[in-house]
C-alpha positions as CSV (number, residue, x, y, z in Angstrom):
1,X,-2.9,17.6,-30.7
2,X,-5.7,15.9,-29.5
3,X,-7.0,12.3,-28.5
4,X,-10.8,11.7,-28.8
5,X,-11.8,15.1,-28.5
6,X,-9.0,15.7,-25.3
7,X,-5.5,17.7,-25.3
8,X,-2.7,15.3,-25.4
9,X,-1.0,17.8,-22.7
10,X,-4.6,17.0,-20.2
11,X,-4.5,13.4,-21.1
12,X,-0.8,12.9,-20.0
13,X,-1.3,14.8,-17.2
14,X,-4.1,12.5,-16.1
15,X,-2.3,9.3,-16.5
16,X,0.7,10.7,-14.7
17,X,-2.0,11.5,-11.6
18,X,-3.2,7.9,-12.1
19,X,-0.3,6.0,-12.5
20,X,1.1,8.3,-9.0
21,X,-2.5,6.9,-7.3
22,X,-1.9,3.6,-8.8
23,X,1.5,3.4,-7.3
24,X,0.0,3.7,-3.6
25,X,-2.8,1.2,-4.8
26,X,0.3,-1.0,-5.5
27,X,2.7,-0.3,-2.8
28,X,-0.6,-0.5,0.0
29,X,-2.4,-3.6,-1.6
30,X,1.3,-5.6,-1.7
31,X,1.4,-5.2,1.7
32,X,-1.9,-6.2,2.3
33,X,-1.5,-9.2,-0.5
34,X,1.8,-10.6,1.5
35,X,0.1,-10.3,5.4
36,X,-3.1,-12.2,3.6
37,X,-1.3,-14.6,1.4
38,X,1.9,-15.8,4.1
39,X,-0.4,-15.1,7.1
40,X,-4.0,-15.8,5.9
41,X,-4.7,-11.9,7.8
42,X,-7.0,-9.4,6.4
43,X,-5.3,-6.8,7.7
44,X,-7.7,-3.8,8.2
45,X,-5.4,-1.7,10.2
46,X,-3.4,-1.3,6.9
47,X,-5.0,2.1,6.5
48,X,-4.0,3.3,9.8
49,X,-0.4,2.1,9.5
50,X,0.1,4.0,5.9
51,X,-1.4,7.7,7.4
52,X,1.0,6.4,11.2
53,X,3.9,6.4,8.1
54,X,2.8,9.7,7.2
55,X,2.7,11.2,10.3
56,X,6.1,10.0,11.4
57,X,7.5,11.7,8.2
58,X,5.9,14.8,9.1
59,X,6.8,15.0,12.8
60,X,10.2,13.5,12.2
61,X,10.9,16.7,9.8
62,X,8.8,19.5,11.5
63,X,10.0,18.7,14.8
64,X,13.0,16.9,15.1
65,X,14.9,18.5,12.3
66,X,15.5,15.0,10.0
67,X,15.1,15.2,6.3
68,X,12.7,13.6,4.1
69,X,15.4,10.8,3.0
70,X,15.9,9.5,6.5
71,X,12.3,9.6,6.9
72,X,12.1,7.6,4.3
73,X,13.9,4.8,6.1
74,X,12.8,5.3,9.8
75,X,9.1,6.1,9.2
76,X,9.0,2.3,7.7
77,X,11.0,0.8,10.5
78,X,9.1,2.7,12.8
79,X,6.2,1.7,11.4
80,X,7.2,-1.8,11.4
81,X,8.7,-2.4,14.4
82,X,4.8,-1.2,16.0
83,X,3.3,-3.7,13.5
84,X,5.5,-6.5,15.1
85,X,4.6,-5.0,18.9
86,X,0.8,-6.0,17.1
87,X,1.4,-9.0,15.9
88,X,3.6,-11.2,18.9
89,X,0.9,-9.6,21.5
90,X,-2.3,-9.4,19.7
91,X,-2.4,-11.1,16.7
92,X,-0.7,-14.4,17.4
93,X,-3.2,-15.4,19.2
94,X,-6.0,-15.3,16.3
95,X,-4.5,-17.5,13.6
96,X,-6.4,-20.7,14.7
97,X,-9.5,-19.2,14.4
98,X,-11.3,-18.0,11.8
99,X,-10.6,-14.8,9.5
100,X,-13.1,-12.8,11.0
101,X,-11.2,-12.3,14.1
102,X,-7.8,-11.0,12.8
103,X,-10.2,-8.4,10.8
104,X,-12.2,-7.3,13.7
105,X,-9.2,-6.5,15.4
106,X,-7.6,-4.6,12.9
107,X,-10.6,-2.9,12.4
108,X,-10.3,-1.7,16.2
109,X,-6.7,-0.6,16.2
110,X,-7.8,1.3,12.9
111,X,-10.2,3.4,15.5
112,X,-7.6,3.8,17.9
113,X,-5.2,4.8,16.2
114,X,-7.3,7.4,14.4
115,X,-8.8,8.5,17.6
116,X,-5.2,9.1,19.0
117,X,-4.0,11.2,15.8
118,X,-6.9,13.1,15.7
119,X,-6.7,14.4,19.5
120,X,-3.2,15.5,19.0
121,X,-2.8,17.3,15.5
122,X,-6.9,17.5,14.9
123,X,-8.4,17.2,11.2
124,X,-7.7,19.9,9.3
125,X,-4.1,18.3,7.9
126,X,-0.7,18.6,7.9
127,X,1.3,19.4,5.3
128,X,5.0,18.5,4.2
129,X,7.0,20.5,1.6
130,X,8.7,18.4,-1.1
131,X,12.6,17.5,-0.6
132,X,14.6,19.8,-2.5
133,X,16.5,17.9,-4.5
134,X,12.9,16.7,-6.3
135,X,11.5,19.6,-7.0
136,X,10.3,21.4,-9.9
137,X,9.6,19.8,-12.8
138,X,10.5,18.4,-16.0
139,X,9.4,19.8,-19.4
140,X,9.3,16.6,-21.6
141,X,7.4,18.8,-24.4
142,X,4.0,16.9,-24.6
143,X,3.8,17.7,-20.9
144,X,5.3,19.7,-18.0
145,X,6.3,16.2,-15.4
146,X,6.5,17.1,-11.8
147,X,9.9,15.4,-10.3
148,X,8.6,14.5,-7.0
149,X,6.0,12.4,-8.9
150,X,8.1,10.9,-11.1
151,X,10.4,9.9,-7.9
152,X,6.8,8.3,-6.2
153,X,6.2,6.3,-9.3
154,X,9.5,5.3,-9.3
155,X,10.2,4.2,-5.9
156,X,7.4,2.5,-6.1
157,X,8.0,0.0,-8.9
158,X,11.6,-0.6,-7.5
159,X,9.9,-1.8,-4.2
160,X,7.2,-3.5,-5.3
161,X,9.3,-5.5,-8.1
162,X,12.1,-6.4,-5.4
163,X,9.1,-7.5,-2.6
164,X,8.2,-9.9,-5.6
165,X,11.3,-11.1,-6.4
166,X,12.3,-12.2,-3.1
167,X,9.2,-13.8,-2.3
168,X,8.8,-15.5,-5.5
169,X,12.3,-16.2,-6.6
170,X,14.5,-16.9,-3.2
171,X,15.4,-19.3,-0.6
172,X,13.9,-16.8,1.9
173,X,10.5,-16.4,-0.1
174,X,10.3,-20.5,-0.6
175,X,10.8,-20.3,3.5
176,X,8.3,-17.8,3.9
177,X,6.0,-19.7,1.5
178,X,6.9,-23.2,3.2
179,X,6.1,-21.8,6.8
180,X,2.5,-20.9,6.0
181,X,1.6,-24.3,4.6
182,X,3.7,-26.7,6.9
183,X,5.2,-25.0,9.5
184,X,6.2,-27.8,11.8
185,X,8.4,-29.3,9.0
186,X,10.0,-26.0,8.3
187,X,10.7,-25.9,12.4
188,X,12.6,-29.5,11.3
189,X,15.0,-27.7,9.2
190,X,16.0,-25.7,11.8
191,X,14.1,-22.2,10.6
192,X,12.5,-20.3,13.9
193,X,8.6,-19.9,12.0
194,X,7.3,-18.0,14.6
195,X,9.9,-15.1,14.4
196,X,9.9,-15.4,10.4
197,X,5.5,-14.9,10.7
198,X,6.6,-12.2,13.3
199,X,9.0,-10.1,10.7
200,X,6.5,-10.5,7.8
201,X,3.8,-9.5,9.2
202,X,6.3,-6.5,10.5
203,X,7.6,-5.9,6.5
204,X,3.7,-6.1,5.5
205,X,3.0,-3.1,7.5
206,X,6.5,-1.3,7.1
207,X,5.3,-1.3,3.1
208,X,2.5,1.2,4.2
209,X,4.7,3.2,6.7
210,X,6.8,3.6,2.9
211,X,4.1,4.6,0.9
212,X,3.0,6.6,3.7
213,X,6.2,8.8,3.5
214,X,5.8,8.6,-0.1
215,X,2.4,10.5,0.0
216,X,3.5,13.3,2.8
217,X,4.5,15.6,0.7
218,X,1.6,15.4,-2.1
219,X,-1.4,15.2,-0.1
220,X,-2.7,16.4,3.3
221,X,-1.4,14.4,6.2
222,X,-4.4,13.9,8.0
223,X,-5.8,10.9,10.8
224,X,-8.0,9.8,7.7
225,X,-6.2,9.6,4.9
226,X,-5.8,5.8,5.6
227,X,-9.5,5.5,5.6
228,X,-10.1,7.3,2.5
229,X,-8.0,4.8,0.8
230,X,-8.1,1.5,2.0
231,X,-11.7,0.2,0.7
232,X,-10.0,0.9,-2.6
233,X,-7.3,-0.9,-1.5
234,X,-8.9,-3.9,-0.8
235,X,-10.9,-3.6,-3.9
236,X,-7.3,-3.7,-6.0
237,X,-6.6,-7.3,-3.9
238,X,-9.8,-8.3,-4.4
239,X,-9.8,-8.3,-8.0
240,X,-5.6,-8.9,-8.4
241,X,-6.5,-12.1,-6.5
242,X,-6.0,-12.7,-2.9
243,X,-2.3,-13.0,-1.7
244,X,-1.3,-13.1,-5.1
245,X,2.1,-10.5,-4.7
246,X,2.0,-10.2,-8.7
247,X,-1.9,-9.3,-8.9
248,X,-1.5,-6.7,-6.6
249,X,1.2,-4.5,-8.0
250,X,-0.2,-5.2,-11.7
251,X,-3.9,-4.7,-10.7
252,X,-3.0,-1.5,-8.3
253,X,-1.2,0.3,-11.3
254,X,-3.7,-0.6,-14.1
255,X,-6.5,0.3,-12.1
256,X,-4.9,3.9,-11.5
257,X,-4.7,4.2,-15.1
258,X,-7.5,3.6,-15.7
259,X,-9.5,5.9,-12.8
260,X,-7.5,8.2,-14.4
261,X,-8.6,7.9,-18.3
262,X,-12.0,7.8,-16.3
263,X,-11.5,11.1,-15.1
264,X,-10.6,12.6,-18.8
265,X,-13.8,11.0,-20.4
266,X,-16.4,10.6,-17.4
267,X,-15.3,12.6,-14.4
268,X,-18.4,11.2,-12.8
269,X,-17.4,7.7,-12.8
270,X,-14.0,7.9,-11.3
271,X,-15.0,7.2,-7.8
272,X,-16.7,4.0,-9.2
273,X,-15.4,2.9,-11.6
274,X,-12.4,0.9,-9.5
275,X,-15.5,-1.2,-7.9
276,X,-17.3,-1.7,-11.8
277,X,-14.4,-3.3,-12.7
278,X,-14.3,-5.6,-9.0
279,X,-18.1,-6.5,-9.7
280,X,-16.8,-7.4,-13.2
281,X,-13.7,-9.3,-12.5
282,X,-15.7,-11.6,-9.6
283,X,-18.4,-12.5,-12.2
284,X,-16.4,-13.8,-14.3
285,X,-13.4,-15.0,-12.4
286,X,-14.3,-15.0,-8.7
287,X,-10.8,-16.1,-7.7
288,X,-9.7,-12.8,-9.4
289,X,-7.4,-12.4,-12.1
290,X,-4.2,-13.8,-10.8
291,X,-5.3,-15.8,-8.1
292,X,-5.7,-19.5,-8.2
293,X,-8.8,-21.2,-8.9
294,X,-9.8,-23.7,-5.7
């Protein structure tokens, strides 16, 4: 069977690849979208973090014997407890200026902490073999669907959805959302705001550190797979809207989609095509598609 002239087995196997690249897209830009939109931080370190998650997975299970499922807690915590070491003696001390600040510093921990990876395990990449209990694959009969990314996709949704949730629709999100715009009445309620920016900005991070752990075992842990990824990254906030939680994970799996359709019909374009449709989305709606007009 075919679709416009292309295998229905190829197609599928296309828009499993995209929706597995949209999934980081979403799990990296949510982090990004909750430091921005409860912080007001672009965060350009974000990169840095996700390939630091990676890394931990990798020497956590080549060298100290741990598995792949408590790397998948401690890489995060790891992760973010080094984001919060950032953010209560760097960071803190830029919110009252202006953006451009937080980013230049990010941008300079980003080149430290590539430098540092890349002296110790060099640039050729790592790699991490798939847990066990995910692998093979899955014949669904229109296509042969590889378990370990049919876990990524998943795990990904189920944080993504629950980070929304709990920022949206909870006491602890309408905190979190409160502290940002009026912190010293917040403070009057008895809520500690500088220890509540100090954990999010530490959850914000710990997201990459997950997707990080996430990617391990599918790609080549290397010092620069952040920076391969996180223009992208950006682009996905960009046009989900900035800070908006919702835009993000929406816009980061639709856009994977659809780079990977692009690769089916126009192989060329699928390195573009994620900024054609940024340049699009600000013409028309500068705020971007789920952010809020000004």
């Amino acid at each position: 069977m075919e679709i416009f002239g292309v295998p229905l087995q190829a197609m599928m196997s296309q828009l499993l690849l995209g929706l597995v690249n949209g999934s980081f897209y979403a799990m990296l830009s949510l982090g990004l979208a909750v430091i921005f939109g409860l912080l007001n931080v672009i965060n350009f370190s974000h990169g840095a973090l996700y390939m630091m998650g990676a890394f931990a997975a990798y020497i956590g299970v080549t060298s100290f014997g741990l598995n792949y499922w408590t790397m998948l807690v401690l890489a995060p915590l790891i992760v973010g407890a080094f984001g919060i070491l950032i953010e209560k003696t760097m960071l803190r001390w830029l919110y009252r200026f202006d953006h451009l600040y937080g980013l230049l510093l990010t941008f300079g921990i980003t080149l430290l902490l590539e430098g540092l990876f890349r002296s110790f395990f060099g640039v050729s990449g790592q790699t991490l073999d798939v847990p066990e209990a995910l692998s093979g694959a899955t014949d669904l009969g229109f296509m042969i669907l590889p378990n370990y990314r049919a876990w990524v996709v998943f795990a990904s949704l189920v944080v993504c959805l629950a980070t929304w949730f709990t920022i949206e629709k909870t006491r602890l999100g309408a905190y979190l959302r409160a502290g940002t715009e009026n912190p010293k009445l917040v403070e009057a309620f008895g809520v500690n705001v500088p220890l509540m920016v100090t954990l999010t900005y530490g959850f914000g991070v710990a997201l990459a550190g997950f997707a990080g752990v996430l990617a391990a075992p599918i790609i080549n842990v290397t010092p620069l797979m952040g920076s391969n990824l996180i223009i992208v990254v950006f682009a996905v906030v960009v046009i989900g809207g900035m800070g908006s939680i919702l835009g993000s994970v929406v816009t980061g799996l639709a856009l994977g989609v659809i780079e990977g359709l692009t690769r089916v019909y126009y192989p060329e374009a699928s390195e573009v095509v994620v900024f054609v449709v940024m340049v699009i989305v600000l013409l028309l709606r500068p705020a971007g598609l789920f952010g809020k007009e000004k």
